[in-house]
LOTI-311993 format. One record per residue (C-alpha): residue in one letter; z negated, x negated, y. Coordinates in steps of 0.5 Angstrom, whole numbers, plus 500, padded with zeros to 3 digits. Each point is the difference from the previous one (the first is absolute). Layout:
BEGIN
aZXY;...
REM end
This chain:
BEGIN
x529529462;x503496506;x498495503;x502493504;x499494495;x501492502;x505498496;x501492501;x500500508;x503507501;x497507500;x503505495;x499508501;x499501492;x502508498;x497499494;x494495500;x495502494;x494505503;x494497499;x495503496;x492500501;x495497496;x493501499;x496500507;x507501503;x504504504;x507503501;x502501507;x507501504;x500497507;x501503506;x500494505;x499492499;x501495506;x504493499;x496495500;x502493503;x497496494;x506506496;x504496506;x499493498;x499502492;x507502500;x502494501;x493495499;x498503493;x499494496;x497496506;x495506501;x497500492;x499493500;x496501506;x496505497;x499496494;x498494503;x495504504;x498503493;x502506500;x503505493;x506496500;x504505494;x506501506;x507499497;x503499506;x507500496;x500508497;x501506504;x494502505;x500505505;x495499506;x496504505;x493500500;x498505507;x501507498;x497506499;x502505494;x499507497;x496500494;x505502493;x495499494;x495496496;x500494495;x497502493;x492500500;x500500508;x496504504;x504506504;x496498507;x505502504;x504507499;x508499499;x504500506;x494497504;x502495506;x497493499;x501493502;x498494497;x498493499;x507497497;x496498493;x500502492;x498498494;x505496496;x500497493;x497493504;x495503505;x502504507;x507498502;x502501508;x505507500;x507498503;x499492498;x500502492;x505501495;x495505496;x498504507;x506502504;x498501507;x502505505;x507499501;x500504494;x500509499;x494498496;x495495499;x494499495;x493498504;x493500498;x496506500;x493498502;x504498507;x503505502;x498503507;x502508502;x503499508;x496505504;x503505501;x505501506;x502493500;x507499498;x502496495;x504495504;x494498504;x495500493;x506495497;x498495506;x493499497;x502494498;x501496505;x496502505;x494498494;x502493501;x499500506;x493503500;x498495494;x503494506;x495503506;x495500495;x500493498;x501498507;x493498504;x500506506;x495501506;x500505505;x503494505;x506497495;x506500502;x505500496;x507498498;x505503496;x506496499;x506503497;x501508501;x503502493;x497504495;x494496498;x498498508;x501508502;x495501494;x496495503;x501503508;x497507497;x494497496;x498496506;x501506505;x495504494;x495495501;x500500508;x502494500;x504498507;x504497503;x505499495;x506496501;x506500497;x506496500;x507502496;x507498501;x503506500;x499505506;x499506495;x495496496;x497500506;x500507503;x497503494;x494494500;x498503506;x501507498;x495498494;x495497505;x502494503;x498499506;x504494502;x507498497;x503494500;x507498499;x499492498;x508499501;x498502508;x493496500;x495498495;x494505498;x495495500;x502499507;x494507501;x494496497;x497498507;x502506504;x495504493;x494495501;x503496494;x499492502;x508498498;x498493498;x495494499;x501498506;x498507504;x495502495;x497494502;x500501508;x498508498;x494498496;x497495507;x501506504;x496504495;x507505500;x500503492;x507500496;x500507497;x501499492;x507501498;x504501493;x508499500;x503504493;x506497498;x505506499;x507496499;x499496493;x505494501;x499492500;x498497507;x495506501;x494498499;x501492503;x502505507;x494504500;x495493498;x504497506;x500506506;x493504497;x494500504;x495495497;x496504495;x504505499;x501503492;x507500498;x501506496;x507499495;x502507499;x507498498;x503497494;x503494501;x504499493;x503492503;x495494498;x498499508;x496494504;x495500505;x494495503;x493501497;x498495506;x502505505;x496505497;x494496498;x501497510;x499507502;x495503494;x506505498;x499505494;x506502494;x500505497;x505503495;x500508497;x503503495;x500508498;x495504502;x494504496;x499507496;x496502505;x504498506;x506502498;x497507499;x497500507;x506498503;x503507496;x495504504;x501497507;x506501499;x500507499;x495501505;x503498505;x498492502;x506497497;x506502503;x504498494;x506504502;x502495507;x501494494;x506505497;x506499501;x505504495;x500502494;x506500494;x501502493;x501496493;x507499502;x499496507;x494496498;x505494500;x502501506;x494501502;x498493497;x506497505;x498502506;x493499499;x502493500;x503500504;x499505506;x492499504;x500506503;x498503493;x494501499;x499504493;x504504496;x499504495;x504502494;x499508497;x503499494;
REM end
């Protein structure tokens, strides 16, 4: 088959990569479309840094960073065949996405960052059969390939203590903070403040639900606390609590992931605030716990999403809740993933592509 493989530091389009063979509880599929992640983006480049990490969090860590790897893991497929002794759930040719998951020789393995599992950058791909999900019917594949990341942003909100009276804050409109723009919108929760440097990050965080945009190279957001009924500071939390007036409670999601951002969010976030950090920082980064501890801040780190999640993102998706096709921003073959790799780093106006191999 062909497929994009990292080899060393550069993507190579193999015509001749070995199709990968099902085994028992598998399945084989040919993928219809798979969105580039920005962990691929770092990954190219940082894979050693990322499997030691994973490592020390305590993760598999059977990764070979050295052989050949093909990445992609936000996709939906077509169904091609079974693995022995595997129950034929699904008929052959039926439409699915899927958690990024199979079972290898050392346990479940992270399809597109293994060297057993290509991922979807590939005409096809082995998963496990039990976690397939069938796209409803009507909803193309372009929009069922973009589950994935809209389920991390669903797994962040949920983590994130929300109120009818929260006002929340989403700092960086990638991806991961248009995700989390959609599953706050999901929930009711508003108003929402979004803040980008790029003006067309910005204009498709108000086209998911944001209610207010901000560019922080033109002012900072945390400058709207006050004006939403959020007490900016000590100081002013302080004269609202002796003239009985109540700060409404707020919650910043952390969406840009480089060092300086969490020190920047305890210092200019309002007392009491829970910091969700959604972006994967992969720098060692520095921040002043007393800050925290002086305005009673909560920190909180997420990661992934659940199974149930990731199907109820699928399902809103499809019915219309998540407007999943405002984050697209074109599409390309094998042969252009490359490329795509380039620009992506290089270009913020894009948001997502996909590669339809």
């Amino acid at each position: 088959m062909k497929a994009v493989v990292k080899r060393g530091n550069a993507l190579e389009l193999d015509v001749n990569y070995a199709d990968p063979t099902p085994g028992e509880g598998q399945v084989l599929v040919r993928t219809l479309a798979c969105g580039i992640c920005g962990s691929d983006l770092h990954a190219l480049h940082h894979l050693d840094h990322m499997a030691d990490m994973s490592r020390r969090s305590g993760s598999l860590s059977n990764l070979d960073t050295k052989a050949d790897m093909v990445f992609g893991h936000e996709f939906a497929f077509e169904v091609l065949d079974y693995g022995v002794n595997t129950a034929r759930r699904l008929p052959v040719g039926t439409v699915c996405t899927s958690l990024p998951a199979a079972a290898g020789p050392q346990g479940m393995e992270l399809v597109g960052y293994s060297n057993r599992f290509p991922g979807g950058f590939s005409e096809m791909m082995v998963l496990q059969a039990d976690l397939l999900l069938p796209v409803p019917e009507g909803l193309p594949v372009d929009l069922a390939a973009m589950t994935e990341p809209f389920a991390v942003g669903e797994h962040a909100v949920a983590r994130a203590r929300l109120d009818p009276r929260t006002v929340a804050m989403v700092i960086g409109c990638g991806p991961v903070g248009l995700a989390v723009i959609a599953a706050l919108k999901l929930r009711g929760v508003g108003p929402i403040v979004a803040a980008d440097l790029s003006a067309e990050r910005r204009k498709t965080a108000e086209a998911m639900g944001a209610d207010i945009v901000i560019d922080p190279a033109e002012g900072s957001p945390h400058d709207q606390w006050a004006s939403l009924g959020v007490a900016q500071s000590l100081a002013e939390a302080s004269v609202w609590a002796m003239t009985c007036k109540e700060s409404r409670p707020a919650v910043v999601f952390e969406c840009v992931g480089v060092p300086g951002m969490i020190q920047s969010l305890l210092e200019n976030g309002p007392p009491g605030a829970q910091i969700v950090v959604v972006g994967v920082c992969m720098e060692t980064d520095r921040f002043e716990p007393g800050i925290a501890i002086n305005k009673q801040m909560g920190l909180d780190f997420v990661f992934g999403y659940s199974p149930e999640e990731f199907a109820g993102t699928l399902h809103n998706i499809a019915d219309g809740k998540i407007a999943a096709s405002t984050v697209l921003s074109g599409t390309v073959g094998l042969d252009g993933v490359a490329e795509a790799f380039r620009r992506l780093s290089s270009e913020p106006s894009l948001v997502k592509v996909l590669v339809k191999p």
